[in-house]
Every structure is written in C-alpha cells, then in structure tokens.
KEPA-575992 format. One record per residue: residue number from 0; residue in one letter; x, y, z of N, C-alpha, C in turn. Coordinates in Angstrom, 1 decimal. Atoms other than C-alpha are relative to their C-alpha. Example, Ala and Ser with C-alpha at 12.3 -4.5 7.8 and 13.67 -1.06 7.14 Angstrom:
// KEPA-575992
> num,residuo,nX,nY,nZ,caX,caY,caZ,cX,cY,cZ
> 0,a,0.9,-1.2,0.0,12.3,-4.5,7.8,0.9,1.2,0.0
> 1,s,-0.9,-1.1,0.0,13.7,-1.1,7.1,-0.8,1.1,0.8
END
This chain:
// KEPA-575992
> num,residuo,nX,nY,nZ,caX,caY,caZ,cX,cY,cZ
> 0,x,1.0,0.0,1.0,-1.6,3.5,-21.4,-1.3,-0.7,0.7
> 1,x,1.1,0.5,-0.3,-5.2,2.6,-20.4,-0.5,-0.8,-1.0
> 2,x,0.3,1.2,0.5,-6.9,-0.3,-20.7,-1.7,0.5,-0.6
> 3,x,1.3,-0.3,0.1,-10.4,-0.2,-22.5,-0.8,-0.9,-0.1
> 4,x,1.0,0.9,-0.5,-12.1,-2.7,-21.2,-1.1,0.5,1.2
> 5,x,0.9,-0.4,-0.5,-15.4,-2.0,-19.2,0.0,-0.1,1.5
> 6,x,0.0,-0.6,-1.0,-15.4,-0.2,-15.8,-0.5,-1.1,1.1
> 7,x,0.8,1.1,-0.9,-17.4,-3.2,-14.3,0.8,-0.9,0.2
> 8,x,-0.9,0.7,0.3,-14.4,-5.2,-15.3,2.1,0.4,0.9
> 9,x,-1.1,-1.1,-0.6,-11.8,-2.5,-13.6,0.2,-0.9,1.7
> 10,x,0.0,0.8,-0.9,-10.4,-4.8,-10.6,0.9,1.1,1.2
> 11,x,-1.0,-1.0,-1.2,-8.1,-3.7,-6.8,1.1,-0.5,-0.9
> 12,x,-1.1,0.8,0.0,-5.4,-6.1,-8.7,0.5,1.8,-1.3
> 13,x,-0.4,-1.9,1.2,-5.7,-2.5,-12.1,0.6,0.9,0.8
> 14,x,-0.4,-1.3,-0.7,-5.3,-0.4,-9.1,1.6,-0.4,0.5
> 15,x,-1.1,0.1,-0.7,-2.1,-2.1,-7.6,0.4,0.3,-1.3
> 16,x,-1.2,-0.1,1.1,-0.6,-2.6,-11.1,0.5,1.1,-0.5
> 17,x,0.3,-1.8,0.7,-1.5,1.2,-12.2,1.2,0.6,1.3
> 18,x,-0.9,-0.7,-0.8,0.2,2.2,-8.7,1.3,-0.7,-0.1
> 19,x,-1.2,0.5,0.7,3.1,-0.1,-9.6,0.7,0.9,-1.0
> 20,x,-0.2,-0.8,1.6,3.6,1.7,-13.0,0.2,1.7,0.7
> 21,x,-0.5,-1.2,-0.3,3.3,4.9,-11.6,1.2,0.2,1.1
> 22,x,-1.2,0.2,-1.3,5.7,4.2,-8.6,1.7,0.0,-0.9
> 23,x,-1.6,0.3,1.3,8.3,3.4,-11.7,-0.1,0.9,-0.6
> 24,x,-0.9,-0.9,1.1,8.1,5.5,-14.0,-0.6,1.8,0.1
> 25,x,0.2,-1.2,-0.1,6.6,9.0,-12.6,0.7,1.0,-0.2
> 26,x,-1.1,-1.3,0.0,8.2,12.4,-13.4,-0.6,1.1,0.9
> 27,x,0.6,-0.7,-0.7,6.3,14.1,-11.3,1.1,0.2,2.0
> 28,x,-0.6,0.0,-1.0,8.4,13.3,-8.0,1.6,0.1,-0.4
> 29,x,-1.5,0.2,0.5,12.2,13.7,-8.0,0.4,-1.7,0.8
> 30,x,-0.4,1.4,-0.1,13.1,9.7,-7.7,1.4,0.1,1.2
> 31,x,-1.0,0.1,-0.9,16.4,10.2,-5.8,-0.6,0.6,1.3
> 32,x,0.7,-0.3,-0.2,14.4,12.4,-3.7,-0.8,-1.2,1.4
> 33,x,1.0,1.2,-0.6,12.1,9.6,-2.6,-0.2,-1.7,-0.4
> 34,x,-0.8,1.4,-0.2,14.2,6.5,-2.9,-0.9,-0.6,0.8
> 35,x,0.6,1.3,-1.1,13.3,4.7,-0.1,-1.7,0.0,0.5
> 36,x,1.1,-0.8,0.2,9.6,6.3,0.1,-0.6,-1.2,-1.0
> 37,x,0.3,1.0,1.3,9.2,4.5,-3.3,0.2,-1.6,0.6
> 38,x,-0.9,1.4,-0.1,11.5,1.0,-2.5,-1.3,-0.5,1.4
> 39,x,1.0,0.3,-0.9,8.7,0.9,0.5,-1.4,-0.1,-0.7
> 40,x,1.0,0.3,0.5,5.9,1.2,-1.5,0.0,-1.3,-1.0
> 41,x,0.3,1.4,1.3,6.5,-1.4,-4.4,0.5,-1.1,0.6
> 42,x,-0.3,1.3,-1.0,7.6,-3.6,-1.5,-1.5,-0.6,0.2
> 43,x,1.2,0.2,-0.7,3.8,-3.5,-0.3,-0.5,-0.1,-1.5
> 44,x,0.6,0.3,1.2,2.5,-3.3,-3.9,-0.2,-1.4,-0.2
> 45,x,-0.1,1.0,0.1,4.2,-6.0,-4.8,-0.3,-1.5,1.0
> 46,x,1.0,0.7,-0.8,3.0,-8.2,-1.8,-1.2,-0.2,-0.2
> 47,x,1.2,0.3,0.2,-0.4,-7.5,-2.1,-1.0,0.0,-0.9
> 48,x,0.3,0.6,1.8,-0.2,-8.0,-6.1,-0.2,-1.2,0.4
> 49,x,0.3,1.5,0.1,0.3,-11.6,-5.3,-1.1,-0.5,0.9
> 50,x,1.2,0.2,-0.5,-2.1,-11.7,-2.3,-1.7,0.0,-0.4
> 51,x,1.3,-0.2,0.7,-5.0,-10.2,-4.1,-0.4,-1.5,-1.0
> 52,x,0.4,0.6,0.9,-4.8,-13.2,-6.5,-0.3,-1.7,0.9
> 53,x,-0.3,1.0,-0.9,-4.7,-15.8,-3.3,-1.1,0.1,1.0
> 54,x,0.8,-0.7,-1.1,-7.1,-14.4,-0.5,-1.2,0.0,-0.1
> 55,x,1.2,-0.3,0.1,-10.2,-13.7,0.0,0.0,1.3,0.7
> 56,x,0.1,-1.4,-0.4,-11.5,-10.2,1.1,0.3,0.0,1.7
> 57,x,-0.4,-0.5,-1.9,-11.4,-10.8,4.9,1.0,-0.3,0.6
> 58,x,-1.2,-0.1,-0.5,-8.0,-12.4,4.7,0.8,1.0,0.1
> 59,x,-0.7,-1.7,0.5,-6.5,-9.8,3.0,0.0,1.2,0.7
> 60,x,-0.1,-0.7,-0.7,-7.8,-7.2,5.0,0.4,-0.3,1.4
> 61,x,-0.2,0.4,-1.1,-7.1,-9.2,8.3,1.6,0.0,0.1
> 62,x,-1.7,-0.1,0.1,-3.3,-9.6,6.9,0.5,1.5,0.0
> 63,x,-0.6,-0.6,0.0,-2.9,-6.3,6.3,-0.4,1.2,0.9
> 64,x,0.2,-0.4,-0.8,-4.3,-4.7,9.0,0.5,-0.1,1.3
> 65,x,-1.2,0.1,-0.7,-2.1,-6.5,11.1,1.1,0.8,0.0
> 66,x,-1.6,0.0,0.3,0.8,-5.7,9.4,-0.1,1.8,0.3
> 67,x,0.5,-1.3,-0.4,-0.7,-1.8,10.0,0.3,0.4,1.2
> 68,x,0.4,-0.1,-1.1,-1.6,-2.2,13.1,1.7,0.1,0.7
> 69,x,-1.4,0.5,-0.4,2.4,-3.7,14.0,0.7,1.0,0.0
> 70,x,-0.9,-1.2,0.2,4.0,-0.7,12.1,-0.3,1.2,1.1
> 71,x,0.8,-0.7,-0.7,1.8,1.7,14.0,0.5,0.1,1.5
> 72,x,-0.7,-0.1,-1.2,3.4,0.2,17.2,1.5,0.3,0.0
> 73,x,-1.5,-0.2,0.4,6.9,0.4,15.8,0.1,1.2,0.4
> 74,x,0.0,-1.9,-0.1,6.6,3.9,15.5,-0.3,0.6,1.0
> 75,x,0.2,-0.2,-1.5,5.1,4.3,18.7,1.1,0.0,1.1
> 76,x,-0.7,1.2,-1.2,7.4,2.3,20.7,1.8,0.7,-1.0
> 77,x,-1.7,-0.1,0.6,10.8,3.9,18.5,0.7,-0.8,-0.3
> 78,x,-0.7,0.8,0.3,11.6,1.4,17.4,0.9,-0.4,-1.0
> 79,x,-0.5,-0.5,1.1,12.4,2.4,14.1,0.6,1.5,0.2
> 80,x,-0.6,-1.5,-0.1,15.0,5.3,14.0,0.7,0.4,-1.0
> 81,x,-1.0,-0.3,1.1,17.3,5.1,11.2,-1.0,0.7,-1.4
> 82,x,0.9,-1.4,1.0,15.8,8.3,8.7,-0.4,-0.9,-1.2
> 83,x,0.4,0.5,1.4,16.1,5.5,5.6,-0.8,-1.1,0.3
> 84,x,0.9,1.4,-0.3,14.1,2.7,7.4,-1.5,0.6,0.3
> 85,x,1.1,-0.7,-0.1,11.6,5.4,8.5,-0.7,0.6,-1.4
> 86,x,0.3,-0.9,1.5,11.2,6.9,4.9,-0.8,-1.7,-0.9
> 87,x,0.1,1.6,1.0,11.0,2.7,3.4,-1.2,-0.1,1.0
> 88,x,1.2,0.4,-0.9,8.4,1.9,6.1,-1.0,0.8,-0.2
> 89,x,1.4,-1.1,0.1,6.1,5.0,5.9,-0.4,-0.1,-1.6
> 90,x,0.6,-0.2,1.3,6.0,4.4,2.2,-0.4,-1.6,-0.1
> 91,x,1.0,1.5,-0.2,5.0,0.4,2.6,-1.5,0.1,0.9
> 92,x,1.4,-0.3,-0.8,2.5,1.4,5.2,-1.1,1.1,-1.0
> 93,x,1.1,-1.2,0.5,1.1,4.4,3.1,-0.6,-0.6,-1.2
> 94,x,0.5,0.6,1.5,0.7,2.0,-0.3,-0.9,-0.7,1.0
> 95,x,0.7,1.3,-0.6,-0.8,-0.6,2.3,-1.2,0.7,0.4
> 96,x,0.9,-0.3,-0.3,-3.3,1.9,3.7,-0.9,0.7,-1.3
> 97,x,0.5,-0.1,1.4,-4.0,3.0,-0.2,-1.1,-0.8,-0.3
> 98,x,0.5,1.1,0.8,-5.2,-0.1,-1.4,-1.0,-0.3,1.3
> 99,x,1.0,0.2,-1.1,-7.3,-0.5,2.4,-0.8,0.6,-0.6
> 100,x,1.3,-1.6,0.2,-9.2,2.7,1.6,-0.8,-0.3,-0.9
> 101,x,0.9,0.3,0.9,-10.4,1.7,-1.7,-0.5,-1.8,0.8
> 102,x,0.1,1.8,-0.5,-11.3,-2.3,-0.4,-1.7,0.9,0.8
> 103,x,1.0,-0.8,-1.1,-13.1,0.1,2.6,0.3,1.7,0.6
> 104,x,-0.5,-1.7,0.1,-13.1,4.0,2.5,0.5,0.7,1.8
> 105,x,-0.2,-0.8,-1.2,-13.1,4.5,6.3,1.5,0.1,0.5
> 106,x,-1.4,0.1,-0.7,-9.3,3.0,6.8,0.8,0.9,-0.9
> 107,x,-1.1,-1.3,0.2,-8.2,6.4,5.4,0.6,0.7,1.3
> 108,x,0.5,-0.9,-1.6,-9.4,7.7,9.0,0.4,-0.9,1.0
> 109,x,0.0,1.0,-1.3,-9.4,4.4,11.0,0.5,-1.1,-0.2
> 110,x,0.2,1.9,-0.1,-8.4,0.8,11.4,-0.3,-0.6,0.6
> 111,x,1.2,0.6,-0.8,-11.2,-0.1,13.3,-0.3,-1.1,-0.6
> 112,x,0.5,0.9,0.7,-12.5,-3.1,12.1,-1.8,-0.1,-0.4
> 113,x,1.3,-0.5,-0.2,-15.9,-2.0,12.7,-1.0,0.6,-0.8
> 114,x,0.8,-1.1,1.2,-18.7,-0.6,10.3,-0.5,1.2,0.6
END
C-alpha cells in the first residue's frame, strides 16, 4: 500500500523498504525459483536499511562500493563456485548496486568514483 505523504518527503530508506516488501511478497517471480537470488538481496537490503539511518552519504557510498568493488574480484578471481553462493551473491550485489544507482545514476554503468 502506498504512503501518501508528499514526494519531497519520499526518502532512499521508502525505496529500501518498498524493495524489501516486494522481495517478500511478489507474485510475479516463482520464489523457489529464485531462492537464493532473493536471500541475497534482503541480505543487502537489510544492511543498508540500518546504514541509511547511521551514515552519511559518502560513507555509505564508500562502504558499499567497497563491498562492490570486493565481489567484483571474487568473481573474477573464482573464487566463488558453488551455483547457490553465486545465485545469493549476485542477488546482494544487484540490490547493492540498485540502491547506488538511485544515490548516483552513473553506478548502473560504472563504479568510478568520479563525476
């Protein structure tokens, strides 16, 4: 259900919660399906639910561009192989680069740090 409070008022913390909610209770995807996909995202949700309320903007982005950055070598480097750690991981990284994008639209494309 949407909130009707004023757009000006619309925070990143609405957007985690909203992607929360939908992550739970969508019919749109088959849930067994995308188990671990999911269990990876509301991993990262839920992390950077409580960070958003702790942080400032250039921690935040500095913490989770790390943590980007890190995956990024994993995957590189093979280091992840098991199909359900690859599926949980790509779906924490993909909510983490979600919530970048909106913050700063380019880290759909990049994680430069750079304007």
């Amino acid at each position: 259900m949407l909130n009707n409070k004023k757009m000006r008022f619309f925070t990143i913390t609405d957007i985690i919660e909203r992607s929360i909610q939908f992550t739970k209770n969508n019919k749109i995807f088959d849930k067994a399906e995308f188990k671990d996909v999911n269990e990876g995202e509301l991993l990262a949700y839920e992390e950077m639910l409580v960070d958003v309320q702790n942080m400032s903007e250039s921690e935040f982005l500095n913490k989770y561009l790390k943590i980007v950055r890190g995956l990024e070598q994993q995957f590189e480097n093979r280091e992840i192989s098991d199909e359900k750690e690859i599926e949980k991981v790509s779906g924490y990284n993909n909510a983490i680069i979600f919530i970048l994008k909106c913050i700063k639209p380019v880290y759909e494309y990049t994680l430069c740090g750079d304007d």
